[in-house]
Every structure is written in structure tokens, then in C-alpha cells.
N, C-alpha and C positions, 0 to 999 in steps of 0.2 A: 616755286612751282616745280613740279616731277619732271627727269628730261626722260627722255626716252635713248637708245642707241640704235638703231638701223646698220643692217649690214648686207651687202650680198656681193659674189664674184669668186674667186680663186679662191681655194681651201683645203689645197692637198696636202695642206702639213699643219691644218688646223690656226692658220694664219688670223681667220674672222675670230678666233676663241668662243666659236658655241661649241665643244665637247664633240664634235663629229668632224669628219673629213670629205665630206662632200663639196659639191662647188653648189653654189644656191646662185639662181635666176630670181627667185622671190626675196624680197628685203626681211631676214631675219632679226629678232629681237634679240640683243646682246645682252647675258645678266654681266655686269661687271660693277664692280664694288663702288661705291661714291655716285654712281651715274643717277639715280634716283633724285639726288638733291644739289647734285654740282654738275654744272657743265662743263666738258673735254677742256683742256686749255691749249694741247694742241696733239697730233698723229705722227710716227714718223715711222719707215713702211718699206722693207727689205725684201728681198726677193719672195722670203718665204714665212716674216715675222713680222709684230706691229708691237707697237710700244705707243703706252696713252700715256701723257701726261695730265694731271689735274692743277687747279690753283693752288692746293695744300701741300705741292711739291711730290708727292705719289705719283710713282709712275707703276704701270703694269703692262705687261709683257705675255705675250701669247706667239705661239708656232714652234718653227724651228729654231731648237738651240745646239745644233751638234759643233756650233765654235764658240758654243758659250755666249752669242750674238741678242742674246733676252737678258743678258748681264745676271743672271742666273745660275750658277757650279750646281752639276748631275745631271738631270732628265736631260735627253737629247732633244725631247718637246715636251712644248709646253701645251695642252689642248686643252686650258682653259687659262683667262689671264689670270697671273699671277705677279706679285707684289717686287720689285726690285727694290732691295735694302737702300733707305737715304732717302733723303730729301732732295731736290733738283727742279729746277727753274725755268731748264731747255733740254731738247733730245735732237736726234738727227738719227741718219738709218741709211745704208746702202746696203747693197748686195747680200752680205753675209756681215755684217759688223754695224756698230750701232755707239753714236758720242752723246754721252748725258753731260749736263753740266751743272755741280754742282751748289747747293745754295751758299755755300763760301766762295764761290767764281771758279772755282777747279772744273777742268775735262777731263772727262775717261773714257774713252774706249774697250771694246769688248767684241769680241768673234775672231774673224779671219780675215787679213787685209794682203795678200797674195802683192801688192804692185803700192804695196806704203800707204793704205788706205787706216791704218789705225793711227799715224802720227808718230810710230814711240819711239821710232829709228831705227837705223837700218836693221834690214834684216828680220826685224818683230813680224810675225806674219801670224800671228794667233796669240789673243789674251782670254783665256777660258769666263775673264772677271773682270770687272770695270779696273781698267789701270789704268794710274795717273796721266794725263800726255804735259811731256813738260814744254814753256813756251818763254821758259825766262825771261827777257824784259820785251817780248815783242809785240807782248797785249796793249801796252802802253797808253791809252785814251779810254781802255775801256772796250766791252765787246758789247755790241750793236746786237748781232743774232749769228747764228752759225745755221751750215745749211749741209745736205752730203746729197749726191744722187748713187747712182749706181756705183764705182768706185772713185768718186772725188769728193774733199769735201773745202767747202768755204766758210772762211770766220772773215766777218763785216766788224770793222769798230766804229767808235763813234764819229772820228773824224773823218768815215767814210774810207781809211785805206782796207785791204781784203790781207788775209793770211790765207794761207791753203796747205793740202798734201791730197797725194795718193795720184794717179795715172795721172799723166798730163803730156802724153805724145800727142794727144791732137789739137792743141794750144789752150783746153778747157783751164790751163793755169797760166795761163799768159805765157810772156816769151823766161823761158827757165835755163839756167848754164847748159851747155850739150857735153855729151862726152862721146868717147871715140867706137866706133862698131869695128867689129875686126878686123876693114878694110884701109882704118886707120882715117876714116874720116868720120865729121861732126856728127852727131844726131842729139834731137832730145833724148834724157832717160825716157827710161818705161815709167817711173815715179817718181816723188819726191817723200820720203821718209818720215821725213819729221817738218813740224811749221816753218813754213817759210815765207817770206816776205814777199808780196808778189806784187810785180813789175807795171799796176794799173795807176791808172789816176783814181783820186777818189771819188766812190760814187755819194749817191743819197738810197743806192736800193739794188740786189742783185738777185738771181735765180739760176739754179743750176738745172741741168739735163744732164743725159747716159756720158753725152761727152762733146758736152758744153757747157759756159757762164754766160749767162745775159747782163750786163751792166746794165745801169738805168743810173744817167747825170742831169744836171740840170745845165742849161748855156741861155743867159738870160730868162726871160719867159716860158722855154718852151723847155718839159722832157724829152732828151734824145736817148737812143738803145745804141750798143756794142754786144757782137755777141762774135764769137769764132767758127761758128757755121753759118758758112754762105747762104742757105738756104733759107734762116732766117732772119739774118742782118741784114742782106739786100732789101727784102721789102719792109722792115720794120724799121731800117733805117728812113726810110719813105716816109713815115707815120710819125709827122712831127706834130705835139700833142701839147696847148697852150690855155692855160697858163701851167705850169709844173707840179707835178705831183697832185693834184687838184683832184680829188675824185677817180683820181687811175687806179689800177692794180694788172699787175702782171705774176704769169707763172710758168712755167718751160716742166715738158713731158719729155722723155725720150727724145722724139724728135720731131717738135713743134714749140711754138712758143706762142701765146692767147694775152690777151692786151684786154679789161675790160675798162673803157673809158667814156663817163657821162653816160651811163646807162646801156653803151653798145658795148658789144663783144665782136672781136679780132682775132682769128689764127693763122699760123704763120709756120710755115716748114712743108715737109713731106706727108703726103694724105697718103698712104698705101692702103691704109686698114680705117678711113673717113674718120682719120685722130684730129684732124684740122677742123676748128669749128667752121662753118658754112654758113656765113652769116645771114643771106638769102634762107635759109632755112628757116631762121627764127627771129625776127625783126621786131619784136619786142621789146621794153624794158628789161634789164638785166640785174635784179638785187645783186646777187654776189655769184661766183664760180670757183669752180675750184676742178684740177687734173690731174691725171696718173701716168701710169706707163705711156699708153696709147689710148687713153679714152678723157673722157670728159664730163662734170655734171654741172648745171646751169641752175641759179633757183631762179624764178619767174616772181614779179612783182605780186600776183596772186598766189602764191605760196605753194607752185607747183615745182616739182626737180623734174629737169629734162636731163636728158643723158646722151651722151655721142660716141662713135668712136669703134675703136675695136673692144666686140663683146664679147669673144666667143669660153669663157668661162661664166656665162652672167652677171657680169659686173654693170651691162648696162639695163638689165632687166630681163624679161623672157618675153621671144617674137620680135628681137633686136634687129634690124639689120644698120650692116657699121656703117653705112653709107648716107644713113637718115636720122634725123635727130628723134627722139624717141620719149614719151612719155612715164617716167619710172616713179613719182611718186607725188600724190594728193592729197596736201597737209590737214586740209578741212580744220577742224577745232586744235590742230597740234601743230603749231609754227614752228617748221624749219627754221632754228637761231645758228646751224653750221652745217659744213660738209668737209669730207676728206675723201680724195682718191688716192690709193695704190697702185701696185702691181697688179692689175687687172682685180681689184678690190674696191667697193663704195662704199662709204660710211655719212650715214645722216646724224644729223641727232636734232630732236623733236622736243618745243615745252610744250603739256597740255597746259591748255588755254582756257577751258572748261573746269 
């Protein structure tokens, strides 16, 4: 069946890849290469670039490349997608830099990692090109999924321990060596350079934010959460959810964290810009969800996407307001089978059904 790509929201460096630099309130149609007869396999979504994964290991790259962050050498953009050499299996995406990895189990990094956000060791703070990240014997079980938000990134292996690099002053990397501030006393680094082994228990599931981890364990029947922001560990710590892993999924924004469990949907953090889903809003069944920086999109058992959140690039549709959940899109004969949120970016993707 034909999929379709939907997109709209932030586009001032040509991030959605339609060939203009507008920000679009209306969900534009994406041409991108495979989407016709393969569906996404997965999104991963940098300040001001995106990178598509497919099944047949293709990835494609659109927006800003001025640190090389589309894994791409020349154009400083990219404004329409284009092709990253190699095969690859998983991506990830912060700020300015971007980890693929590839179908022999190798990482690479590419862009700008300013605070150890590439992995490659000290000091590396720009790879124009996917280069190697070395992790000598610390992958050891195997790697589960890797994940990055804005400058941090997490590798999950299989026996559930975490690996990490890049910022970690505000414990988004557990408790890390300190070193000395001028004053001659302890503090965290400002990073961590290259992979390190980090100091958690193991989980079964994790989620990053701007600067935080959400753990997700299991302790007999029930999943419980850890996360390093008060704001939302205290009440998700509250939200013991039985039997385990069972039909949950969780995902952390900036700075919120959304639980969708047995059909309901849960948000949890800071609402300044209505990023917290409001569950009284929408009391519905919940197919799936999915979030971004500050915003939010919902699919509805009837095949509709709601949107929440902070819009003010159109990410949550046109005649938004962030304070209310919002109607953005009406599947009718073309089933929503996915979604992805950005940086105040939305992505559907559609099979017709007809």
C-alpha cells in the first residue's frame, strides 16, 4: 500500500525538506525517496535538521548542515532530503550533531558536540563526517537502542545497563567523577567525552529530555520511573502501573514527561507553553502518541491526530491555541500507521486504504 509523509511546524533552515523555508501551519506533503512504498522506520530531529531512517538501512537528511550534522561533506543545507552514504539500522539527533549506527554495529557521530556530545574524546567538538565513536569492550551484551536529546546521549544494552556522553551537570548522566572549579572544590564536569559507563541499575526501558533520563524498571508486577527532575519524578514516581511493561509506553519532551497506559494518556513536568498533556481534555481511548520539544500529538482510536502544546511555529496546526488540545488531522480512507514530533516540527505518515 502507498504511504504518504505529512509534515508541518518549524522550517527556517529547511528542516521539513519541501525545498522552501517557510514554517507551514497546514500539513504539507513530503516527496522523499522510498516513502511511496516503505514506511519510516524511525525520525531523529536536531535543532534545525532531520534524518529519516528506512527498513533497507537508507537514511536521509535534510536542513542544516553547517557542522556537517546531516552526515553530509559541502552544502551548509540541505533543502531537500538527501541520501547519507551507508547502510544503518538506528539514528539519534541533538542539537547540532547526529549518531547513526551502523549495519555492522559501528557508531558515528557527525556535527558539533561543544560539551562531549559526539563521544570521540576530549576535546573532538566538530566531525564534518560520520566518524567512528570508539566504545572498546563496554558494548558488551549487545546494544538495546540508543537515544540523544538536545546535548546528551544514552546507549540501553540488552542486559538493560545504560552507557552515556555529552552534558551531565544536571545528573541527566547519573552520579559522574567531579573535578575541581577554581575554588578548589568538587563539582560535576560540564561533560563526559567519550562512552562511559553509567552508575544506574539496570532498567527494561529509558527516555531522554533537554536535561534529563527517565528510567523505566520493573520491581515485581508493577513499572516504576526514576528520573533526575523533580518535577517529574515526584508525581510519576506516584503512578505505579501493574502489571509491567504491559501495554505502557512512555516519552520525555524538554520538559515533560507522557505515560500512555491501557489506552489513557499521562503528563507530567512543567506546562508554561500547555506541553503537559491535560488529560480532562481528552478522555478518550489513546492508539498511540508521540512528542517533541514542547508540544504533543495524540492519535484517536478513530483515526484522528490531536495536537497539544506550544504551537507557535505551526507545529500544532493553524488557529492553535497551546493551552487546548487541538484537532490537526482526519485520516478518513488514509490510516495514520505513525507519528513523529521535533523541534516544534510534526510528522504523520499515512497508508491509503482505498
Amino acid at each position: 500500500m502507498p504511504y504518504n509523509l505529512l509534515v508541518c511546524g518549524s522550517n527556517g533552515l529547511y528542516q521539513l525538506g519541501l525545498g522552501n523555508d517557510d514554517d507551514h501551519c497546514e500539513l504539507q506533503l513530503v516527496d522523499l525517496p522510498f516513502v511511496a512504498h516503505e514506511k519510516p522506520k524511525a525520525f531523529a530531529f536536531g535543532a534545525s535538521h532531520t534524518l529519516v531512517l528506512f527498513p533497507n538501512g537508507k537514511v536521509f537528511a535534510s536542513g542544516s548542515n553547517e557542522f556537517g550534522q546531516c552526515g553530509i561533506a559541502g552544502a551548509k543545507i540541505l533543502q531537500t532530503f538527501c541520501e547519507i552514504p551507508g547502510t544503518w539500522t538506528d539514528i539519534a539527533a541533538g542539537w547540532e550533531f547526529s549518531i547513526l549506527k551502523s549495519n555492522e554495529g559501528h557508531f558515528y557521530s557527525c556535527g558539533h558536540g561543544p560539551k562531549g556530545e559526539l563521544g570521540l574524546g576530549e576535546g573532538v567538538r566538530v566531525a564534518t563526517e560520520p566518524t567512528k565513536i570508539e566504545f572498546g569492550s563496554k558494548l558488551g551484551s549487545g546494544v538495546c537502542k540508543i537515544q540523544a536529546s538536545m546535548s546528551h546521549v544514552v546507549v540501553q544494552l540488552h542486559n538493560g545497563s545504560l552507557l552515556g556522553w555529552g552534558t551531565c551537570r544536571k545528573g541527566q548522566l547519573g552520579n559522574v567523577p567531579t573535578v575541581l572549579n577554581s575554588q578548589g572544590k568538587p563539582k560535576p564536569p560540564m561533560g563526559l567525552w567519550e562512552p562511559t559507563v553509567l552508575s544506574y541499575a539496570p532498567v527494561i526501558d529509558c527516555k531522554v529530555g533537554r536535561e534529563r533520563t527517565l528510567l523505566i524498571r520493573e520491581e515485581g508486577a508493577t513499572t516504576i520511573t526514576e528520573c533526575n527532575d523533580e518535577d517529574i519524578a515526584t508525581p510519576m514516581n506516584g503512578l505505579l502501573i501493574s502489571p509491567a511493561t504491559s501495554g505502557i509506553k512512555f516519552q520525555c519532551g524538554w520538559s515533560s514527561a507522557h505515560v500512555l497506559a491501557y489506552s489513557q494518556l499521562y503528563g507530567f513536568g512543567k506546562n508554561l507553553h500547555g506541553q503537559v498533556f491535560q488529560h480532562d481534555q481528552f478522555t478518550g481511548d489513546v492508539e498511540d502518541f508521540e512528542v517533541g520539544s514542547e508540544h504533543g500529538v495524540l492519535l484517536a482510536k478513530d483515526n484522528t491526530v490531536y495536537a497539544w502544546g506550544w504551537g507557535e511555529h505551526g507545529n500544532c496546526g493553524p488557529n492553535h491555541d497551546d493551552f487546548k488540545i487541538s484537532k490537526l488531522y482526519e485520516g478518513g480512507n488514509n490510516k495514520v500507521v505513525a507519528m513523529a514530533c521535533g523541534l516544534a516540527t510534526t510528522w504523520i505518515i499515512t497508508e491509503n486504504q482505498s
